[in-house]
ROFILUM-284148 format. One record per residue: residue in three letters; x, y, z of N, C-alpha, C in turn. Coordinates in steps of 0.05 Angstrom, whole numbers, padded with zeros to 5 digits, always signed. Layout:
! residues N
ALAXYZXYZXYZ ...
***
This chain:
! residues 200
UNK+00108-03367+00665+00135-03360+00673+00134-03342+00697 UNK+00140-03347+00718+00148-03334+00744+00173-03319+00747 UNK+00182-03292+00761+00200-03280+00756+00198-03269+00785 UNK+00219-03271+00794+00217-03259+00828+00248-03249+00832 UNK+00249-03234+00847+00278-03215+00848+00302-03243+00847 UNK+00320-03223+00828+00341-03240+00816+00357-03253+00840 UNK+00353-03252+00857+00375-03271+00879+00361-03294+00883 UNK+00334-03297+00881+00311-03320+00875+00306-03328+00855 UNK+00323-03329+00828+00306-03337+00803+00322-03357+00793 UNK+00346-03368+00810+00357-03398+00808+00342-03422+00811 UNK+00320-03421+00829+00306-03442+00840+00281-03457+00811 UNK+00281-03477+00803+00256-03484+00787+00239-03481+00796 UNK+00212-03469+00782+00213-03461+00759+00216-03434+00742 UNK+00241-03420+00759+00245-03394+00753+00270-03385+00738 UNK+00277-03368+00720+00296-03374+00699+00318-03349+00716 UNK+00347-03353+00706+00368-03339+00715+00369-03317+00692 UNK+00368-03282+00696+00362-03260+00668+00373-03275+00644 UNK+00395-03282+00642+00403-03298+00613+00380-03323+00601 UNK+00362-03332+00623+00351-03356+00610+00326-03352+00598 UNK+00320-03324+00616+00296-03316+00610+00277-03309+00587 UNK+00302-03301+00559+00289-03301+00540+00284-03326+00525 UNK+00296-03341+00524+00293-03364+00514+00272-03377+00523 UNK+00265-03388+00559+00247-03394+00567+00217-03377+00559 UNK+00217-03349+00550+00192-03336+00544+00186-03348+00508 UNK+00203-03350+00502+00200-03362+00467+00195-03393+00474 UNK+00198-03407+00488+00188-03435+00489+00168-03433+00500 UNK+00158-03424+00522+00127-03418+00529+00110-03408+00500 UNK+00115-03379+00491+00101-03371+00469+00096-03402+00446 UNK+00122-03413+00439+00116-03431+00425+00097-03458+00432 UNK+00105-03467+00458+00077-03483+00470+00058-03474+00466 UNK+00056-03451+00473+00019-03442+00470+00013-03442+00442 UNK+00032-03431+00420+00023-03435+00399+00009-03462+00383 UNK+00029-03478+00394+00021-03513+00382+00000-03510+00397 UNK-00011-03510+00425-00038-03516+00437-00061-03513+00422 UNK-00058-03482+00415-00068-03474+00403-00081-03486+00374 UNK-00065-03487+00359-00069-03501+00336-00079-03532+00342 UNK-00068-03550+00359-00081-03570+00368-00111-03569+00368 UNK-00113-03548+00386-00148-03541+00398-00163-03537+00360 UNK-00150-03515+00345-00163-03518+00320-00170-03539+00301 UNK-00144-03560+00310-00150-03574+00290-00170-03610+00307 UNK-00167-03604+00326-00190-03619+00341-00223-03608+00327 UNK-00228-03589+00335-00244-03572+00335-00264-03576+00299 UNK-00238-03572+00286-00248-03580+00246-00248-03599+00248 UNK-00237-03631+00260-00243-03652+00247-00268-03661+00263 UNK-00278-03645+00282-00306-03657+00297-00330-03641+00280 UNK-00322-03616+00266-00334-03610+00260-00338-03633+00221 UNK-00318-03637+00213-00321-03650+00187-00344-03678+00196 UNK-00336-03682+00223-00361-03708+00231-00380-03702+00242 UNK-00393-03679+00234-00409-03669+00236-00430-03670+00216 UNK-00451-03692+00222-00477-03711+00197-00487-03684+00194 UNK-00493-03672+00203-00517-03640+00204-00499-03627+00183 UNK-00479-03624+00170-00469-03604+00156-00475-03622+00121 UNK-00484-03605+00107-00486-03604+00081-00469-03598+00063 UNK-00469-03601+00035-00451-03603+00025-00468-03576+00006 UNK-00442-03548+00000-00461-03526-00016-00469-03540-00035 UNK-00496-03526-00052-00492-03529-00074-00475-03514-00090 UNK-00475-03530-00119-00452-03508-00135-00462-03483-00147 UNK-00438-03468-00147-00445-03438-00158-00467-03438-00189 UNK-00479-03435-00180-00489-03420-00214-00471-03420-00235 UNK-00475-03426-00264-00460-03423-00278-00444-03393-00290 UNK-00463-03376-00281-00467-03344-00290-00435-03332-00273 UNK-00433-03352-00245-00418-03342-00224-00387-03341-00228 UNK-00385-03366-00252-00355-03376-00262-00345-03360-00270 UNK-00316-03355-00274-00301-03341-00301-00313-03343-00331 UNK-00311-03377-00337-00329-03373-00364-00345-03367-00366 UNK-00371-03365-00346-00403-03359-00354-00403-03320-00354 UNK-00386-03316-00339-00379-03277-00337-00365-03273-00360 UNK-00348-03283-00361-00330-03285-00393-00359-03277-00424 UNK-00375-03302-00422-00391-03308-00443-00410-03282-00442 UNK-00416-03274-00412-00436-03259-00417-00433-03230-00413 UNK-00401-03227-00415-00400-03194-00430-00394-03199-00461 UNK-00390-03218-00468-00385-03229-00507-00412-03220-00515 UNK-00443-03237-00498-00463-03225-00504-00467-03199-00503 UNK-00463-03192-00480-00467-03148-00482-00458-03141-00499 UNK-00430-03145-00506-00415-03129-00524-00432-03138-00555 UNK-00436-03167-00556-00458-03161-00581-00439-03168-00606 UNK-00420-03178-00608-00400-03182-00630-00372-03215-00625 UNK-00371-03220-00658-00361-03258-00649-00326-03243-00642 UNK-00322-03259-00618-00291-03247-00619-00268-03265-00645 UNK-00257-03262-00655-00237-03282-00672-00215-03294-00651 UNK-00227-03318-00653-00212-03331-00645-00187-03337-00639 UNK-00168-03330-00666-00137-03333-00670-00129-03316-00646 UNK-00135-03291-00651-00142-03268-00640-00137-03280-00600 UNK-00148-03280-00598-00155-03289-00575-00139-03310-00563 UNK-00137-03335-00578-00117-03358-00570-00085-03326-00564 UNK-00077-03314-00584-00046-03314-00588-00046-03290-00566 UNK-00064-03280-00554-00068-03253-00536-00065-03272-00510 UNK-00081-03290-00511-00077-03312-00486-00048-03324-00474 UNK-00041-03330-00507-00012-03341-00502+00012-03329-00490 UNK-00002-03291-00500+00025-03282-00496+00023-03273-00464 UNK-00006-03266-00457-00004-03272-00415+00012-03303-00398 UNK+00008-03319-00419+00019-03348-00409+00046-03346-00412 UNK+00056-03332-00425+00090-03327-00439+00097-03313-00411 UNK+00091-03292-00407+00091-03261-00389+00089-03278-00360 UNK+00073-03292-00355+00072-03303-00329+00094-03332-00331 UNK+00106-03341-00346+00119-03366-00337+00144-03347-00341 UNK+00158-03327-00353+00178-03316-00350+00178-03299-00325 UNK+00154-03287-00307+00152-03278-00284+00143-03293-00263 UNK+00148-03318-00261+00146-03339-00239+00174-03337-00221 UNK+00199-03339-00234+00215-03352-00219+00222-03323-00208 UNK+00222-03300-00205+00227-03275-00201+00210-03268-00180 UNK+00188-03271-00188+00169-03259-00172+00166-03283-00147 UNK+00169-03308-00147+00171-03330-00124+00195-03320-00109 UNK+00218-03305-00112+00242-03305-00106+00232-03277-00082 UNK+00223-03258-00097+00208-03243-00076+00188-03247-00053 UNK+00175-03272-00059+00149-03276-00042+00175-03293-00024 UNK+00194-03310-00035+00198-03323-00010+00217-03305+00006 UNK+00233-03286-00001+00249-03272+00012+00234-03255+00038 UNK+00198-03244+00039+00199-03234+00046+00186-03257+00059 UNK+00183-03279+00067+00166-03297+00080+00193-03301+00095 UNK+00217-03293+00094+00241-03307+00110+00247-03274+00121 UNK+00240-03254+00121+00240-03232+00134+00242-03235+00158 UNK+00247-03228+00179+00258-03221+00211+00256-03183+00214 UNK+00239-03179+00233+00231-03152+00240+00233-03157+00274 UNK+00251-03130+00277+00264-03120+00311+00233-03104+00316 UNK+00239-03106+00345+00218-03086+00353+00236-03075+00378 UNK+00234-03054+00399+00255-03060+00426+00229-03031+00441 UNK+00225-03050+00462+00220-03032+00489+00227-02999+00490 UNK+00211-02983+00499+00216-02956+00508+00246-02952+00519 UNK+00243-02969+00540+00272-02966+00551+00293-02979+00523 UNK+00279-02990+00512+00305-03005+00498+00326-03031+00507 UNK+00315-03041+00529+00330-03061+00543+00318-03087+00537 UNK+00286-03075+00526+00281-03112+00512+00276-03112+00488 UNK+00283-03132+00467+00287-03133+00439+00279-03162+00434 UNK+00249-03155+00409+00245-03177+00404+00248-03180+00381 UNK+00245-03206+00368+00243-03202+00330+00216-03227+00330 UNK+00213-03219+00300+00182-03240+00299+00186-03243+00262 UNK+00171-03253+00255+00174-03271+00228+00158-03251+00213 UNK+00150-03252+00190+00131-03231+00169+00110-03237+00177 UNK+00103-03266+00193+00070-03268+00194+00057-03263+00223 UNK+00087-03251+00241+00084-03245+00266+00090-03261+00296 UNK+00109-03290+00275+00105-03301+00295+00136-03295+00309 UNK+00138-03294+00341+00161-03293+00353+00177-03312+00351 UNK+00203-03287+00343+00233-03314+00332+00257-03313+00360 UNK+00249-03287+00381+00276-03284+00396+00258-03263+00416 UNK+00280-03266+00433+00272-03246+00459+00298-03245+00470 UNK+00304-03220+00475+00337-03217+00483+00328-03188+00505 UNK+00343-03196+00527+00345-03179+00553+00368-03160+00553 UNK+00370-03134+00568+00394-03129+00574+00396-03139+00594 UNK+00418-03155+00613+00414-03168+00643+00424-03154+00663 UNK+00429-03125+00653+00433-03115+00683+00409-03103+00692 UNK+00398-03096+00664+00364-03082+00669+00341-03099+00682 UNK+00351-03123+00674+00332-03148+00676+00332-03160+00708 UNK+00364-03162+00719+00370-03167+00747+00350-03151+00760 UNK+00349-03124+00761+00333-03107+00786+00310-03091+00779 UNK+00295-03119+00761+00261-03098+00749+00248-03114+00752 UNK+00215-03106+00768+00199-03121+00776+00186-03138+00748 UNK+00170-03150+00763+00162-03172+00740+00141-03150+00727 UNK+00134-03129+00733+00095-03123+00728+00119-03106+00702 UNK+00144-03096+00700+00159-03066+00692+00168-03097+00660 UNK+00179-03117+00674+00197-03139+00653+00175-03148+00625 UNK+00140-03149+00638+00128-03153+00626+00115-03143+00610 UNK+00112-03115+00619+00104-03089+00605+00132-03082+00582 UNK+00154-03077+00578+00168-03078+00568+00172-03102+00548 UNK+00167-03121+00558+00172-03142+00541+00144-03150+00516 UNK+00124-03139+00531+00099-03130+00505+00110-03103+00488 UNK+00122-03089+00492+00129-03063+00481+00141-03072+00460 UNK+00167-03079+00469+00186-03099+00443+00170-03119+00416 UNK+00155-03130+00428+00131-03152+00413+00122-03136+00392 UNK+00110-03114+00414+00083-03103+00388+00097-03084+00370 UNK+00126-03074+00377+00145-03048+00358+00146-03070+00335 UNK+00162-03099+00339+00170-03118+00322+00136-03123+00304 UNK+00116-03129+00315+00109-03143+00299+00085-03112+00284 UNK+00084-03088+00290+00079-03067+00275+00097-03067+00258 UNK+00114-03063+00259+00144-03065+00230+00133-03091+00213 UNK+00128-03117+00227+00127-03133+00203+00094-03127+00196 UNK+00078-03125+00204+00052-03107+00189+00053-03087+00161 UNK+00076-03070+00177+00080-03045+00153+00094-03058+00130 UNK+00113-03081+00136+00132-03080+00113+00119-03104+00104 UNK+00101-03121+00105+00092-03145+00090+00069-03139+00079 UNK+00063-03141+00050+00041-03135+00032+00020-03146+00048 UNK+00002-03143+00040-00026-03167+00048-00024-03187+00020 UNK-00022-03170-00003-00026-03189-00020+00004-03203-00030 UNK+00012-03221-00033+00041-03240-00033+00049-03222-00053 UNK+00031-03223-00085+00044-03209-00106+00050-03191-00108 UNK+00040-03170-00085+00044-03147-00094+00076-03133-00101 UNK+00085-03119-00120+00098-03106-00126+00124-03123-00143 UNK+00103-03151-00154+00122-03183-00162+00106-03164-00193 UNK+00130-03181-00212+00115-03178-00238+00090-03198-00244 UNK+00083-03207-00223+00057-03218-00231+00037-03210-00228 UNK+00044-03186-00212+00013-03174-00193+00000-03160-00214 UNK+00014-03152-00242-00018-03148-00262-00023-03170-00278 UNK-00011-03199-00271-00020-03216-00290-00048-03223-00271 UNK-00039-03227-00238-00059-03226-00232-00083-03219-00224 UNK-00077-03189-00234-00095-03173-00231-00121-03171-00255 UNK-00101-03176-00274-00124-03191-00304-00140-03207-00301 UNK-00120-03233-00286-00136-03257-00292-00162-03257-00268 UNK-00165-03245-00240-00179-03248-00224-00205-03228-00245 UNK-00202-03201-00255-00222-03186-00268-00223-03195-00293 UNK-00253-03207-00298-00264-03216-00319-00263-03196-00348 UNK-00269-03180-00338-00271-03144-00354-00249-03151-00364 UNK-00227-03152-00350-00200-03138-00362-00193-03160-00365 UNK-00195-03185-00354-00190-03218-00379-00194-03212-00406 UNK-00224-03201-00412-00234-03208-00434-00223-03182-00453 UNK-00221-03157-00445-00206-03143-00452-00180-03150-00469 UNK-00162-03161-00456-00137-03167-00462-00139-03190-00476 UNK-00150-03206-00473-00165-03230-00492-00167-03217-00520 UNK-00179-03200-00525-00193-03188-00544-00220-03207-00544 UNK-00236-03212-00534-00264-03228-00533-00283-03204-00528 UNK-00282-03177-00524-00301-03162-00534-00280-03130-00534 
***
């Protein structure tokens, strides 16, 4: 995108201050598809790729069941079964009653929109929870009589305010603070599976 004093920025391929944000969100978005193009070129030459092996599989020791079985051994005692089934059931109860709640959260914050705006405050961007840019909005009288090196610097300012906000406010982990995030916090720790299991 080229930007040359506003009595010159009628001519193609140079945008008039009003067009300008829009034209910077369709650039950003071209590069993005490129982008991903280039990745996904890139994996399917690599999947035809004869030199690549296939892992072997994990060890059995490495599974949930084989970690499961072999704190049953430490602990040194038969767990009862009933026991175990109705302790199981009632995490399976707990998590299908905290699905539709806790999905309602994950998608709300995946539809999040976070502002960011320039020092000056004359450029304002917003970007998505995962950072990607949704808008770019000018003020155009600021925009008419500022060099390109001041429009561009400013217009990174806005970017990175917007997409630090969506950093701070988006978990890393989806569940977090969903009623699932201690179902899943059981089920990933074997310890505290088997725990709650009652299996030792």
């Amino acid at each position: 995108i080229y930007v040359r004093n506003y009595q010159n920025m009628l001519a193609d391929p140079n945008y008039t201050p009003d067009e300008l944000g829009g034209a910077i969100l369709a650039a950003y978005q071209a590069a993005t598809t490129a982008r991903l193009v280039s990745w996904s070129e890139a994996h399917v030459e690599a999947l035809d790729d004869e030199t690549i092996r296939a892992r072997p599989a994990s060890p059995a020791h490495d599974s949930l069941a084989g970690q499961l079985q072999e704190l049953m051994d430490i602990a040194g005692k038969q767990p009862d079964p009933a026991a175990s089934m109705s302790a199981l059931a009632d995490l399976l109860r707990e998590a299908r009653d905290s699905i539709q709640k806790s999905m309602q959260v994950v998608k709300e914050r995946a539809l999040a929109e976070y502002v960011g705006t320039s020092s000056s405050r004359c450029v304002q961007a917003t970007v998505g929870s995962t950072g990607a840019l949704l808008t770019v909005q000018f003020n155009i009288d600021w925009l008419a009589h500022r060099h390109a090196y001041n429009i561009s610097r400013e217009l990174l300012e806005a970017i990175k305010a917007a997409t630090q906000c969506a950093v701070e406010s988006t978990p890393s982990d989806p569940l977090e603070g969903t009623d699932l995030e201690r179902i899943a916090r059981i089920v990933s720790d074997p310890h505290a599976l088997a725990s709650y299991t009652r299996l030792i």
